[in-house]
Each structure stands twice: as structure tokens, then as C-alpha cells.
N, CA, C and O of each residue as an XYZ file, in Angstrom:
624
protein
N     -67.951   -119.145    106.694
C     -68.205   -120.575    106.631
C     -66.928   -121.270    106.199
O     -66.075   -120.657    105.557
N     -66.783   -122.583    106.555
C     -65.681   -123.083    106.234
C     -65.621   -123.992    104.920
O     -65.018   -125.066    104.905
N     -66.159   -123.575    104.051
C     -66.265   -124.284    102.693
C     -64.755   -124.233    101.825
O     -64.583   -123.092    101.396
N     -63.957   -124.894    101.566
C     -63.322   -124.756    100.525
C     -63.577   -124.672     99.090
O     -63.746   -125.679     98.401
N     -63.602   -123.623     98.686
C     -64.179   -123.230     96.954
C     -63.457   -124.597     96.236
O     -64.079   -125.341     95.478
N     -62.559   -124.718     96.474
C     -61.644   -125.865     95.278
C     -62.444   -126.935     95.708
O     -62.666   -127.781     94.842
N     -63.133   -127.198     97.256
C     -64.088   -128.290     97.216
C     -64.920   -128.886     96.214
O     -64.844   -130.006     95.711
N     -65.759   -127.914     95.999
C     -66.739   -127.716     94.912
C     -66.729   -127.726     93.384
O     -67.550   -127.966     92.499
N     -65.200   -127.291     93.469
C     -64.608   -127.701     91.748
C     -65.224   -129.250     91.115
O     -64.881   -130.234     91.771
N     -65.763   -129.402     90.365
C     -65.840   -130.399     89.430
C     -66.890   -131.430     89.718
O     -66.945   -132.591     89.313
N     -68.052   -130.499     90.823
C     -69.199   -131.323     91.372
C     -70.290   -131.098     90.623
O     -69.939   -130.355     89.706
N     -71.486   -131.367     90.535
C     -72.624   -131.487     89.426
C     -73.352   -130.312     91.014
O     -72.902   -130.398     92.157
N     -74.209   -129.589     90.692
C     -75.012   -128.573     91.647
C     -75.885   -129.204     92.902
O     -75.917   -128.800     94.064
N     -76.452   -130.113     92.418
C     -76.833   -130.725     93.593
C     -75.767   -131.447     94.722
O     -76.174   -131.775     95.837
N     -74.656   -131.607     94.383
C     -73.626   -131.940     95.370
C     -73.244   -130.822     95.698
O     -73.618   -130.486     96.822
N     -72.649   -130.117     95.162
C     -72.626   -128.592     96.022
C     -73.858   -127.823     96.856
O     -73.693   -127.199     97.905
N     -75.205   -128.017     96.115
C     -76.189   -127.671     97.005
C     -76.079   -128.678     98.480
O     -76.147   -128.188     99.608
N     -75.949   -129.746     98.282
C     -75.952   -130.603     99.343
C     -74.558   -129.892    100.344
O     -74.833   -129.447    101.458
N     -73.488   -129.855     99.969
C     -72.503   -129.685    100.835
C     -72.551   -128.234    101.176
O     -71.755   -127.998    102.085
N     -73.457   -126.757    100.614
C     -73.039   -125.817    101.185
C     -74.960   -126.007    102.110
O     -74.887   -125.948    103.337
N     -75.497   -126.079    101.895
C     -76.412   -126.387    102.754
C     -76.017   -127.472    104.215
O     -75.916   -126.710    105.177
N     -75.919   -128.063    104.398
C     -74.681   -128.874    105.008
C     -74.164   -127.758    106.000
O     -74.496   -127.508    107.159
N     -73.192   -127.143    105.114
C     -72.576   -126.354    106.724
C     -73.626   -125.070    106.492
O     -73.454   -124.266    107.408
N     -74.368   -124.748    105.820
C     -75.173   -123.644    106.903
C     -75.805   -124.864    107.997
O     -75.290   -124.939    109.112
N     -76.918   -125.790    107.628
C     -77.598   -126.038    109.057
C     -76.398   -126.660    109.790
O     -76.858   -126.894    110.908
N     -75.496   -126.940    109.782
C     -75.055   -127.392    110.655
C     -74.052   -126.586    111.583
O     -73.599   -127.130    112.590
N     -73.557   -124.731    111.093
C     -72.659   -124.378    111.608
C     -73.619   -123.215    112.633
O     -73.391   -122.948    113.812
N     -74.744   -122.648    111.748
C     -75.635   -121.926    111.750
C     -77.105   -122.256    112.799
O     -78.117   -121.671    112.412
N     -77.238   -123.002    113.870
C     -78.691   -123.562    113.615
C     -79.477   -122.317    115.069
O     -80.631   -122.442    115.479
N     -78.153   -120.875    115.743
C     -79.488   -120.649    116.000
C     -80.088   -119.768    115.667
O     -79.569   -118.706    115.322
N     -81.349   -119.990    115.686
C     -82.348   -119.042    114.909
C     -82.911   -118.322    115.369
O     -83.633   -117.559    114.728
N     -82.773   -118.288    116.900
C     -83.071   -116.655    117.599
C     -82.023   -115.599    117.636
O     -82.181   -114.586    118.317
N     -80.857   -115.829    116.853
C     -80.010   -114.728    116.726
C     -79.833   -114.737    115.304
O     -78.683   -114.726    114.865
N     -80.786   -114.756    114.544
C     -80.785   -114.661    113.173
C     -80.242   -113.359    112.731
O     -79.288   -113.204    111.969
N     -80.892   -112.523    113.243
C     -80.798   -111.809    113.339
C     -78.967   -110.460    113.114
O     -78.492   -109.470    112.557
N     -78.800   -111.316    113.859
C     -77.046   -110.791    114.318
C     -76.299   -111.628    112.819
O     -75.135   -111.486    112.444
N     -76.835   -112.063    112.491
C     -76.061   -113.060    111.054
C     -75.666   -111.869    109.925
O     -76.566   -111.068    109.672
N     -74.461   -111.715    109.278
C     -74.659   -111.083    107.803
C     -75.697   -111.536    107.245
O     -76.326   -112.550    107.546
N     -76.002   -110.396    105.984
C     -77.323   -110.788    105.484
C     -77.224   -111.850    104.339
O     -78.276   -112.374    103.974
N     -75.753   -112.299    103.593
C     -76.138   -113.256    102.954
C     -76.180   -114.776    103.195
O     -76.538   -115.724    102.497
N     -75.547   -114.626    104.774
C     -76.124   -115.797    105.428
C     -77.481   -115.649    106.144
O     -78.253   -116.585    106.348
N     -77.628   -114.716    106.405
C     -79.324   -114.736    106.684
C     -80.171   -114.938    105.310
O     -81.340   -115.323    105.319
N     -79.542   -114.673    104.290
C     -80.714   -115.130    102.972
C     -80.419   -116.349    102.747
O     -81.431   -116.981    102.443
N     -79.022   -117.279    102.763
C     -79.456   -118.232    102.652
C     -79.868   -119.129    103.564
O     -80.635   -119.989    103.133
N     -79.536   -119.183    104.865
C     -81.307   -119.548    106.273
C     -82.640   -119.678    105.598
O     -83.542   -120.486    105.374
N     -82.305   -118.561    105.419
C     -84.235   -118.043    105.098
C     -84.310   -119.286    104.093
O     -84.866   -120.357    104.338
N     -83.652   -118.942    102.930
C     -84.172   -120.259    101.646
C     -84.015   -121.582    101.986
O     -84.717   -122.484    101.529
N     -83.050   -121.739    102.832
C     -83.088   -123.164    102.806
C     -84.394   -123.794    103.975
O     -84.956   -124.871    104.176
N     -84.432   -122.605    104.459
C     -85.760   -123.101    105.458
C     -86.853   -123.179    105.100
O     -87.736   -123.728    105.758
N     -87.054   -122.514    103.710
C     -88.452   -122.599    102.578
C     -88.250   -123.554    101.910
O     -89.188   -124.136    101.365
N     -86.914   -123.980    101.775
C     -86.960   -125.149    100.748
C     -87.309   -126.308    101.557
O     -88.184   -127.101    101.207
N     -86.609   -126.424    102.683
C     -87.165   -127.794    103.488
C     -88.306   -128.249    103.609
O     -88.817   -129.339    103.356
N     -88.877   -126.743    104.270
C     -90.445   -126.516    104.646
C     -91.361   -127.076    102.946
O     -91.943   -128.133    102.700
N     -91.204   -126.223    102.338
C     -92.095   -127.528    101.017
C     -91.739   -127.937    101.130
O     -92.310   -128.417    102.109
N     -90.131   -129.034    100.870
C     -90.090   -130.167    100.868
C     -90.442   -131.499    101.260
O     -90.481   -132.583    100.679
N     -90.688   -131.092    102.427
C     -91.263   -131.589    103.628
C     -93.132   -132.269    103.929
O     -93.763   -133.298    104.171
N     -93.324   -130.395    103.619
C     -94.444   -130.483    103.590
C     -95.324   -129.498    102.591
O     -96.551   -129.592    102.599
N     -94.827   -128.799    101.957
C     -95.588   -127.883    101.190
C     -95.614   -126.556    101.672
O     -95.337   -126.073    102.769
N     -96.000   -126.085    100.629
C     -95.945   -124.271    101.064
C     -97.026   -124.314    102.584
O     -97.068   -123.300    103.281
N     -97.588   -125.167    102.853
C     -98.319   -124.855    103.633
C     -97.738   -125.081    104.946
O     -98.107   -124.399    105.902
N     -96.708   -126.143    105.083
C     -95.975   -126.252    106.495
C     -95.149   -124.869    106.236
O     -95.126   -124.151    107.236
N     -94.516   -124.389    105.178
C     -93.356   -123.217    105.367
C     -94.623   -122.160    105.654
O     -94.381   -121.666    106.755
N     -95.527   -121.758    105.274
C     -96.124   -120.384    105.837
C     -96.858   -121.461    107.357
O     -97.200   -120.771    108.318
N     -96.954   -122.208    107.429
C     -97.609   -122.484    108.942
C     -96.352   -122.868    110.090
O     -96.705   -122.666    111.252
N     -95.643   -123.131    110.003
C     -94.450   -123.457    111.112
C     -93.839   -121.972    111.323
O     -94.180   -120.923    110.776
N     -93.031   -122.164    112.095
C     -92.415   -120.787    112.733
C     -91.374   -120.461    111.454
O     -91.101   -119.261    111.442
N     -90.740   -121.191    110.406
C     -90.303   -120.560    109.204
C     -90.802   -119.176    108.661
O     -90.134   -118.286    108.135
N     -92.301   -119.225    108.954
C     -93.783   -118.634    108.183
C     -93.276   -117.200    109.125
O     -93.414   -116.191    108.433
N     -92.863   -116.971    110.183
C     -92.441   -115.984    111.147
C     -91.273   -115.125    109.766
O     -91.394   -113.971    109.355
N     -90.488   -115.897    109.439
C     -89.948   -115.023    108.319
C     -90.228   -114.932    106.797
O     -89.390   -114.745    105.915
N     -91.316   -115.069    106.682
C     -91.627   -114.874    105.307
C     -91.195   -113.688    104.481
O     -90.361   -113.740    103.578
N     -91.762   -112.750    104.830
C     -91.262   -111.440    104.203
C     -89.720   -111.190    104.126
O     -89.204   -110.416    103.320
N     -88.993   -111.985    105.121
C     -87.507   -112.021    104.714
C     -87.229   -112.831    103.891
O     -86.220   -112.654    103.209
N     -87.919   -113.795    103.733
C     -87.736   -114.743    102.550
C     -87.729   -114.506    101.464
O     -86.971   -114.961    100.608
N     -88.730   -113.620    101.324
C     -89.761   -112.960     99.893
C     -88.850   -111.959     99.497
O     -88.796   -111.626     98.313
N     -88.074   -111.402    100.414
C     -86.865   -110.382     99.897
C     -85.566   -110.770    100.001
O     -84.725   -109.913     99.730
N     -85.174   -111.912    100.344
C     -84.020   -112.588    100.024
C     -84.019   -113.475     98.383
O     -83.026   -113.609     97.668
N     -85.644   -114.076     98.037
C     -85.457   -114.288     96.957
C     -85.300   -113.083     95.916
O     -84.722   -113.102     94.830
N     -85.885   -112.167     96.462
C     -85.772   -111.365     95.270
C     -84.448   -110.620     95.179
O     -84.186   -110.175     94.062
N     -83.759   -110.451     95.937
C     -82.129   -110.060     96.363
C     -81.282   -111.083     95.291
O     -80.683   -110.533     94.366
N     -81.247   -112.058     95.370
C     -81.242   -113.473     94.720
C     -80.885   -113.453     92.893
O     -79.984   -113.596     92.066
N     -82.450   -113.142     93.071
C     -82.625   -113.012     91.814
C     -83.907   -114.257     91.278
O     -84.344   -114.367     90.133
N     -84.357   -115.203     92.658
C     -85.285   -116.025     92.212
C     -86.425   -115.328     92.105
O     -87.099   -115.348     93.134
N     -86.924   -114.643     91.097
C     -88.203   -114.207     90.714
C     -89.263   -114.939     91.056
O     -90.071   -114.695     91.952
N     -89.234   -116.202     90.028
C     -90.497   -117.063     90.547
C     -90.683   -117.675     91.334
O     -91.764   -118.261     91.269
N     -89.745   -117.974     92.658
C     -89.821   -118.132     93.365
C     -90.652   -116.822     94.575
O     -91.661   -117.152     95.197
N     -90.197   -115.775     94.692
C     -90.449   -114.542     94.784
C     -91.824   -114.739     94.461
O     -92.723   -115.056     95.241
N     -91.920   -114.472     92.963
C     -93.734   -113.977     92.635
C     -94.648   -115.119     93.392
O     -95.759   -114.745     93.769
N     -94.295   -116.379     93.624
C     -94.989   -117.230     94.650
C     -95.318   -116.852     95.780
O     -96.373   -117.063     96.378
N     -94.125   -116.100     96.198
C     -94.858   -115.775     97.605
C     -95.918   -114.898     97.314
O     -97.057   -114.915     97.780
N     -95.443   -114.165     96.530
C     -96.215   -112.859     96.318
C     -97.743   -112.877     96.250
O     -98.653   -112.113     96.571
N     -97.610   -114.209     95.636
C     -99.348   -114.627     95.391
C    -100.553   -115.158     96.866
O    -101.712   -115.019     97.257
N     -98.647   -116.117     97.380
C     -99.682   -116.048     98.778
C     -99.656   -115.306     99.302
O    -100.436   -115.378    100.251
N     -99.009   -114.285     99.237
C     -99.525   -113.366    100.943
C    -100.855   -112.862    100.000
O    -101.943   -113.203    100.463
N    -100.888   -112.025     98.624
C    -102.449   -111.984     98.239
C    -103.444   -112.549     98.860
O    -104.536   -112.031     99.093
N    -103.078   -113.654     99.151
C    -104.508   -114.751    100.135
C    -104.908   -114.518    101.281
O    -106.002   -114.698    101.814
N    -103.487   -113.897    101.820
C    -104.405   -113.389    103.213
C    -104.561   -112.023    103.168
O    -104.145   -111.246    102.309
N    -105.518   -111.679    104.672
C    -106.071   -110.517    104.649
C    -105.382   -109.137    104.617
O    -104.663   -108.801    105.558
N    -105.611   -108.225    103.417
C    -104.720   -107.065    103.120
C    -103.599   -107.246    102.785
O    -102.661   -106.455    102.884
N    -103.596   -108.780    102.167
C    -102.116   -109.062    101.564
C    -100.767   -109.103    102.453
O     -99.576   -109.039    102.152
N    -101.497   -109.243    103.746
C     -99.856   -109.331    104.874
C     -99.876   -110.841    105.423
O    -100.664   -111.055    106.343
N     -99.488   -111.373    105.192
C     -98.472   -112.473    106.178
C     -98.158   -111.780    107.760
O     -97.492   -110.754    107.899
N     -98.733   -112.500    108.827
C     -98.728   -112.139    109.473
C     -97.433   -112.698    110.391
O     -97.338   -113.924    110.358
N     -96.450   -112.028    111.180
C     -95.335   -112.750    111.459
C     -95.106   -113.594    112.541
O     -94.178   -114.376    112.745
N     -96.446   -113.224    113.447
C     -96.700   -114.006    114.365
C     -97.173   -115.473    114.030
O     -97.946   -115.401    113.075
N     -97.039   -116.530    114.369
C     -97.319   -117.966    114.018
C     -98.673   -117.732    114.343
O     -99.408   -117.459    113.395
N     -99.370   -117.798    115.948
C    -100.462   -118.201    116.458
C    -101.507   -117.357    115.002
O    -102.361   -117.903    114.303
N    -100.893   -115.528    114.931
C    -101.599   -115.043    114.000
C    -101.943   -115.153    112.693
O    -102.925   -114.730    112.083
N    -100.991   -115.785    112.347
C    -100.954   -116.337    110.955
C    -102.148   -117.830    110.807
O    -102.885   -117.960    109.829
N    -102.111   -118.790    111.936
C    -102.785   -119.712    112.060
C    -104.310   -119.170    111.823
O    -104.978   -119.518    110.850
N    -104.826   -118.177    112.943
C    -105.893   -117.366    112.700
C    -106.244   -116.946    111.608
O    -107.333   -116.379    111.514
N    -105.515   -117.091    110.628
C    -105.609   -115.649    109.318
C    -106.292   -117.215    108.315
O    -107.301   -117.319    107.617
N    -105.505   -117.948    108.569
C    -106.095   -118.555    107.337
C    -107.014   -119.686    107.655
O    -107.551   -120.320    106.747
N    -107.250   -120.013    109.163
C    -108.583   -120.271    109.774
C    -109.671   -119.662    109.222
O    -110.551   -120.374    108.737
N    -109.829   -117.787    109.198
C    -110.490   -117.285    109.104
C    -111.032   -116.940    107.533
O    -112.104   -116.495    107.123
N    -109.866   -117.330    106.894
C    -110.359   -117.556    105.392
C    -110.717   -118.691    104.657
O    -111.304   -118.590    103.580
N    -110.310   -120.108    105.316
C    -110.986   -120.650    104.944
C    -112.413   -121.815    106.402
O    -112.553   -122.970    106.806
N    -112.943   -120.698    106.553
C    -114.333   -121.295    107.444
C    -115.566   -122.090    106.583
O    -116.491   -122.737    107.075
N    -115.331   -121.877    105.361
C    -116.258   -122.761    104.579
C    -115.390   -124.168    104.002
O    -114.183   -124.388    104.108
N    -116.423   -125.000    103.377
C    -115.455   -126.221    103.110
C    -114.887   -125.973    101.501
O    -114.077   -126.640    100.857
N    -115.608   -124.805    101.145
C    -115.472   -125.086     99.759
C    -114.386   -123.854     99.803
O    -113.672   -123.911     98.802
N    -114.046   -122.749    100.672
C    -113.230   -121.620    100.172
C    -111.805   -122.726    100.996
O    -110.780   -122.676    100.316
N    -111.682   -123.568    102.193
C    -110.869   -124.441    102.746
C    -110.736   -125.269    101.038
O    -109.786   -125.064    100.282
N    -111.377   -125.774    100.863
C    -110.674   -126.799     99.482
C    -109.825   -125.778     98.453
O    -108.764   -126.166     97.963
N    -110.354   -124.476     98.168
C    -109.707   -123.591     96.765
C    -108.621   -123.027     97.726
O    -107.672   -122.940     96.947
N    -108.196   -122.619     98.848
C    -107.339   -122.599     99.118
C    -105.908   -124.151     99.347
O    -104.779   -124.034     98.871
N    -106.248   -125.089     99.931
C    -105.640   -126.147     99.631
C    -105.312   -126.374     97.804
O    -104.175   -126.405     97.332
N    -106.306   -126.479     97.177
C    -105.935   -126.466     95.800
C    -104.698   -125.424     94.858
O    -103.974   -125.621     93.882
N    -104.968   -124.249     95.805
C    -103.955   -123.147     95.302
C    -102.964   -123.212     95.798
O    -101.980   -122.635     95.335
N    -102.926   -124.008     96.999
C    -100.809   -124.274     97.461
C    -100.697   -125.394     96.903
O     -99.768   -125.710     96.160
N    -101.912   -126.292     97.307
C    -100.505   -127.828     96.103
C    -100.478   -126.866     94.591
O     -99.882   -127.609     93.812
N    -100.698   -126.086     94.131
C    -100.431   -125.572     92.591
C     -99.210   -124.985     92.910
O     -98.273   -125.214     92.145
N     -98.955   -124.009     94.246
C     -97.916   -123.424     94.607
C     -96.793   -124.501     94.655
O     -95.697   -124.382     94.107
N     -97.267   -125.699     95.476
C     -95.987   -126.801     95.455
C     -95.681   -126.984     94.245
O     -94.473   -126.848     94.054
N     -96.520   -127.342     92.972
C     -95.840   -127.519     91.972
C     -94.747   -127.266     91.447
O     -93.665   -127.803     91.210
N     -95.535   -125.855     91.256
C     -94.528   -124.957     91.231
C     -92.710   -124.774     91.895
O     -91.595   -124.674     91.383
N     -93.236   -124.808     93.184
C     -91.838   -125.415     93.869
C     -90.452   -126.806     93.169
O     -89.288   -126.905     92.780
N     -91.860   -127.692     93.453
C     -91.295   -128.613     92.644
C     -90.539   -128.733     91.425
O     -89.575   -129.489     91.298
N     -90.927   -128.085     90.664
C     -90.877   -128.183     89.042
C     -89.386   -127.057     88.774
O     -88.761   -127.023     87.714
N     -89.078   -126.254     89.947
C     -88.097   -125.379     89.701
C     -86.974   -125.806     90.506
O     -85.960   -125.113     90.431
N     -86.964   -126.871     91.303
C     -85.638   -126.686     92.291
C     -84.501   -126.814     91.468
O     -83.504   -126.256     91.927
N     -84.363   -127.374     90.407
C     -82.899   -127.129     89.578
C     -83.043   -126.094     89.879
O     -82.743   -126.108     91.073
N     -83.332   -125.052     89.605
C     -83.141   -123.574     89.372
C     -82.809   -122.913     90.871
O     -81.954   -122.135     91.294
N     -83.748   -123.513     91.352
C     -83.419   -123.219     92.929
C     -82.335   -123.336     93.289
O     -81.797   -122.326     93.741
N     -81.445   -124.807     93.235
C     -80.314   -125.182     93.686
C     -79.118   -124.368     93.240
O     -78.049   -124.198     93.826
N     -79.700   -123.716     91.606
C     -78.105   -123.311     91.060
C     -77.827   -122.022     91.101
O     -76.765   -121.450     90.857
N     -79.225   -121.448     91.544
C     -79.211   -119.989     91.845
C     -78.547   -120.148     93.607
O     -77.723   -119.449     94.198
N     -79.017   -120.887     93.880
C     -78.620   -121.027     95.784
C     -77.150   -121.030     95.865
O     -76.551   -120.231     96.586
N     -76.432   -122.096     94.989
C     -75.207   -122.442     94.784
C     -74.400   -120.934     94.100
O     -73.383   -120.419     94.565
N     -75.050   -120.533     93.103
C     -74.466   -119.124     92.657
C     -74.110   -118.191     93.317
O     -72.964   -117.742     93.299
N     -75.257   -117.659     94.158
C     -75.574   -116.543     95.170
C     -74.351   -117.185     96.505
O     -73.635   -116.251     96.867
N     -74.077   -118.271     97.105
C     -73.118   -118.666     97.883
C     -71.872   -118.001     97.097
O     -71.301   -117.016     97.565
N     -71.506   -118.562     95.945
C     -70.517   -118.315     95.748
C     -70.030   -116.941     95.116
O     -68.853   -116.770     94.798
N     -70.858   -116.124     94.980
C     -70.758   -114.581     94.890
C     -69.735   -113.975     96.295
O     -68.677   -113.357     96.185
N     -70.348   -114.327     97.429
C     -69.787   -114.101     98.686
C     -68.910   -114.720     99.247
O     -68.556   -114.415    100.386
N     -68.461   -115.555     98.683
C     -67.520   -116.197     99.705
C     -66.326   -116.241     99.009
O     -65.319   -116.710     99.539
């Protein structure tokens, strides 16, 4: 990536989160050769595409949009990381679905939690348990940002 480290000298974390996020989506954006990426630019893809995804919309757009296709890389990039609680979040949702897998297929994943919540009342305790998950989200992105910003600058 073309970041200059001395860039970043003497910025508060959220300006550095802003500017190394920045050139990943913008140097990085395709995502069918994710794949072919080193892996600590593939971990930070993965996070910043979970971070958008709540941001956006909640844990529930990041496990329902095609992001949700890499979850389990997510779930092991945070923990590579070192974001635990970020990590044990996922951990809790895939618990929710069936046999504890996240399924990587989108359409299948859509199915999975169709099929768990077919009542109105197990549909509400699931909605209730991701906005708790957003909270959660919420309440940590300092931590998010400076671990994101850290882990960049380990590698580069």
C-alpha cells in the first residue's frame, strides 16, 4: 500500500483509521480475488467490511449481505488481531444458527435464519440479540480503530 508511515505521525487514530482505510477501499476493491491478497491485507478487508456493514446497518446487514460470505474469515482475522471481543461476538452469533455454522453461502445463510426465526416471538429475541450485538459494536470502535491502526502498522 502506498501509505507513508511519517504520514500518520502526529494524527489522533481516527485520522489514521480514516486515511489507512481510505487506501485499502480504494486501492483494494476487488473482492473476487480476495483471495490472491496477503493475508494481512485480507484481514484488514475482512474488518473493515464488518465495520461498515454494522455501521451501516448492524450486525445484521454484515451477516446478511455478501460480507456474511466471509464471516469465518472475519472471526479469524479478529482473533489474529487480537480483537477478542470483537471475535467472541461473532462467536455468539454463529451459536444462533444451526450447529453453530454460518453458512457461507448468502441465499443459505438467508434460509438459516428464516428458519429460526418463523415465529414472531423467536423473530423479535433474535432481532433483540443483534441490536445488543450492535451495541456492543458500537460501544468499542475506539478500540476497534486503534487495534485496526496497530495491526496496519505491524506490517507495513
Amino acid at each position: 500500500m502506498n501509505i507513508d508511515i511519517n504520514e500518520l505521525e502526529g494524527k489522533e487514530t481516527n485520522e489514521k483509521f480514516d486515511i489507512i482505510s481510505d487506501e485499502v477501499y480504494n486501492r483494494h476493491i476487488d473482492y473476487e480475488n480476495i483471495e490472491s491478497f496477503e493475508n494481512p491485507l485480507k484481514n484488514l478487508i475482512y474488518l473493515l467490511n464488518m465495520q461498515g456493514q454494522v455501521d451501516n446497518g448492524g450486525v445484521t446487514q454484515f451477516v446478511d449481505n455478501a460480507t456474511g460470505d466471509n464471516f469465518i474469515e472475519t472471526k479469524i482475522a479478529l482473533k489474529e488481531i487480537g480483537m477478542e471481543s470483537y471475535h467472541d461476538i461473532l462467536l455468539e452469533i454463529e451459536k444462533s444458527f444451526p450447529n453453530s455454522i454460518v453458512p457461507k453461502n448468502q441465499e443459505k445463510r438467508r434460509d438459516a435464519i428464516d428458519n429460526m426465526s418463523k415465529t414472531d416471538e423467536k423473530r423479535w429475541e433474535i432481532e433483540e440479540q443483534y441490536e445488543n450485538y450492535d451495541n456492543l459494536f458500537y460501544e468499542k470502535e475506539d478500540e476497534f480503530k486503534s487495534r485496526f491502526v496497530e495491526y496496519f502498522m505491524t506490517f507495513k
